[in-house]
N, C-alpha and C positions, 0 to 999 in steps of 0.2 A: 879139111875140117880140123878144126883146133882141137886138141884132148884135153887141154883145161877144161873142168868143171864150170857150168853155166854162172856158179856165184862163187866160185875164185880169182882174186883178184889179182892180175896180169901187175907187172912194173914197167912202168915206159920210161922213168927216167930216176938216176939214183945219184946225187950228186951232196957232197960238201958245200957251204958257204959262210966261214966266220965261225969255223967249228960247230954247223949247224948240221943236221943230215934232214934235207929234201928230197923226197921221195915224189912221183905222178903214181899212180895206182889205175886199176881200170877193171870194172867187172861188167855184167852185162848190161848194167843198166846207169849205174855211175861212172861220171871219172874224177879224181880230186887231187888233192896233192897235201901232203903232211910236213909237219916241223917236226922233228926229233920224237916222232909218231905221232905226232895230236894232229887231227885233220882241220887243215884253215879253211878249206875252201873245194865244193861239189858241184857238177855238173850233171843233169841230163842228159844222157847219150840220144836219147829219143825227142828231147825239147829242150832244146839247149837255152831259150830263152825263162824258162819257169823257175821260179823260187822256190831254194831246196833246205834252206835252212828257216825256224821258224821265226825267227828276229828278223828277217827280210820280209813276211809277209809284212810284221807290223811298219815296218821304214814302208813300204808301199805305199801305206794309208796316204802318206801326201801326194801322191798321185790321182787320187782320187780325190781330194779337195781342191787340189790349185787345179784353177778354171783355164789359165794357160800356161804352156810348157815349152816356152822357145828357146829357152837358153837354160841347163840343168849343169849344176858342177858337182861330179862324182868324188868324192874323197873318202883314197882306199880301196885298191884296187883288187888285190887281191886274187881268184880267180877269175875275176870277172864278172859275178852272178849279179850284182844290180845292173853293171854297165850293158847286158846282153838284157836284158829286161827291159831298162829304159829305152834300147837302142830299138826293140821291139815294138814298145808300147807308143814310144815317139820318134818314127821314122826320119821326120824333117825337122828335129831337134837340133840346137847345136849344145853338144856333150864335148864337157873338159873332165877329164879325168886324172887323180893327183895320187903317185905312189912314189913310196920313196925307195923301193930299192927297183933296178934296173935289172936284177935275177928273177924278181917275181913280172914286172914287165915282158921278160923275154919267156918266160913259161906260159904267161895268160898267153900270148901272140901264137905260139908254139902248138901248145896243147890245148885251150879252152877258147879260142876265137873262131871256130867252124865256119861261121857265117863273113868271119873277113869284115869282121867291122873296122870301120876307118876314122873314127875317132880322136880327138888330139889328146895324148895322154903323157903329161909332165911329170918326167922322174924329180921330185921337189918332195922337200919334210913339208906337211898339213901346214904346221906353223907358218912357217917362211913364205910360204904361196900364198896363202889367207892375208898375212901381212904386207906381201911385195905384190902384190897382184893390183892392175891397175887400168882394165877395161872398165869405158865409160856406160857401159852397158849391163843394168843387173842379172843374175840368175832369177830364176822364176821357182827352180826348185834348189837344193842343195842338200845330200843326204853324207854323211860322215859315219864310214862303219871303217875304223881304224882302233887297233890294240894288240897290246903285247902280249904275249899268252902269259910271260913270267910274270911282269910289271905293269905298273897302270901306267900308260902316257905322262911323259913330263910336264905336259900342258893341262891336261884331264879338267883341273880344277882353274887354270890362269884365264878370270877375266878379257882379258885385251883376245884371245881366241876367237871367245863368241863376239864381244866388239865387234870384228872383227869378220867373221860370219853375217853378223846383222847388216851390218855396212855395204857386201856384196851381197844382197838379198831384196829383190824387188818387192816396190810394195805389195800388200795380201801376195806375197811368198810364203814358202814354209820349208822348214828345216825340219830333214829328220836327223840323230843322232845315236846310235848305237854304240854303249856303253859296255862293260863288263867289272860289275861289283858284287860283293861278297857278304855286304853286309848295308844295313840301314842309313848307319851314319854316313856311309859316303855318297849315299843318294840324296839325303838331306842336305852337305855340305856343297854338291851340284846342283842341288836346286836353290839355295842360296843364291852363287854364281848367277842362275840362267834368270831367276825373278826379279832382280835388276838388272840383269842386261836388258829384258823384252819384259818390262814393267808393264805395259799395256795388255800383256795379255795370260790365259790361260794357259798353260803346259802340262799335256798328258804324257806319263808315264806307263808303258806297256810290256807286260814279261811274261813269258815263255815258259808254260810248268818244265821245273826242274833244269832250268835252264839260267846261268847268270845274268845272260843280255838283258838289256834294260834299254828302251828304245825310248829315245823322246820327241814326243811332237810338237812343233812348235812353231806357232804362226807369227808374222812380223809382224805386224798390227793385230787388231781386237777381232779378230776371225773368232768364230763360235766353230768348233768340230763339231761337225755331225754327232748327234746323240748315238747315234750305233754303235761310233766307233765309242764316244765316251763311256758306253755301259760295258767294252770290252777293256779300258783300263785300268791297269793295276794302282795308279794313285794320280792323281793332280796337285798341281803348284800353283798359286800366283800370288805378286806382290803384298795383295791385299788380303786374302785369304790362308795363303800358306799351304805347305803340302799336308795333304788328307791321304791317309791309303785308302782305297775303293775295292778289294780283294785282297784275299790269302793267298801269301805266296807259297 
C-alpha cells in the first residue's frame, strides 16, 4: 500500500523540451501533465472518457447538433480529452487527429491512452494540414482547441484558416473552436474573420465563469442552434447582425 496521501500528487514523468519543464502528475482521481507548471491537459482516472475542463463541455455542443458523425477531424491534441470522448461517443467514427509536437504525441500514447485508441494522429502545424490536406471526403465535425499559454497562435486572426476549415467541412457540419482572449476587442476582431468567412450563418460565442476560453460554434450553412444551447451563450455574431453580448462575463 502506497504512503502517499490519497490527494497528493505522485510524478510520473519530469522531463525538459526547448527549455520547457514537463511534468505528468497523478493523484487519486486525476492525471495531467503541466508546462513550466500551468496544467494543459486532465484526465479521469475513473472515466477516462469524460470532459474535465469546462471549455470542453461547450466544444461538445456540436456533438449534439450534427445529425451525423462519420468522419470528425481533432485539431490539438494535447492530452487527449476530446479525442477519448469522441472516440467514446463515436465508436465507428473515422477520427484524424492533428498535433504539432511529437513530445506531446508520445505522452497522450504513454500516459493518457488507457483505452488504446487507434486513431490516425498527424504530427503536422493546424496551419499546414488545414491547408495541404486533400481527402475527397468532408469531415462531419471539426473541433480546434489549440493555443499557446504565452502567445496567441500566429494564425489566430488569418482568414485563409477558417477558409480553409470551411472548405474541409461537410455540409450542415459544424465547427467548434476554442480560443483564449483576454479582452473584448480580440473577440470582435474574430468575429470579424469568422462573419465572412461563414456569412450564411449565426455564430455563438460560449465562456466559462472566470475562465479565458471562449468557444465558438459554428455551423456551415444556415443551421439554427438549438435555443438551449443559445440561452447558455455568452454573445452571438453574424454577418448581418453583428456581434451582440448575450451575458456578463
Amino acid at each position: 500500500m502506497s504512503d502517499i496521501p490519497i490527494n497528493t500528487p505522485a510524478t510520473l514523468l519530469e522531463i525538459e523540451e526547448n527549455g520547457r519543464k514537463i511534468q505528468v502528475m497523478e493523484n487519486d482521481a486525476l492525471r495531467w501533465f503541466n508546462i513550466d507548471g500551468v496544467m494543459q491537459s486532465a484526465m479521469s482516472i475513473s472515466e477516462p472518457s469524460s470532459l474535465v475542463f469546462p471549455h470542453m463541455l461547450f466544444m461538445a455542443i456540436v456533438t449534439y447538433e450534427c445529425t451525423t458523425a462519420n468522419r470528425i477531424l481533432d485539431i490539438g491534441l494535447g492530452g487527449g480529452g476530446l479525442l477519448r470522448f469522441l472516440s467514446d461517443k463515436y465508436p465507428q467514427a473515422d477520427i484524424e487527429t492533428v498535433e504539432k509536437s511529437q513530445h506531446i504525441i508520445d505522452l497522450y500514447r504513454q500516459f493518457f491512452n488507457p483505452d488504446e485508441i487507434t486513431s490516425r494522429v498527424h504530427c503536422k502545424d493546424a496551419y499546414e494540414f488545414v491547408t495541404q490536406h486533400t481527402h475527397t471526403t468532408p469531415f462531419d465535425l471539426i473541433l480546434v482547441d489549440i493555443f499557446d499559454s504565452e502567445t496567441l497562435l500566429p494564425f489566430i486572426f488569418e482568414p485563409q484558416f477558417y477558409s480553409n476549415l470551411k472548405h474541409l467541412t461537410a455540409k450542415n457540419g459544424w465547427i467548434a473552436l476554442n480560443t483564449v482572449f483576454t479582452d473584448r476587442a480580440q473577440i470582435s476582431k474574430l468575429s470579424n474573420v469568422l462573419t465572412e468567412i461563414f456569412s450564411e450563418t449565426t455564430i455563438y460565442g460560449f465562456k466559462a465563469a472566470q475562465f479565458a476560453n471562449i468557444v465558438w460554434v459554428v455551423a456551415t450553412d444556415n443551421q439554427v442552434l438549438n435555443p438551449i444551447w443559445q440561452q447558455q451563450a455568452f454573445f452571438s455574431t453574424s454577418k448581418i447582425d453583428g456581434l451582440t453580448y448575450l451575458l456578463d462575463d
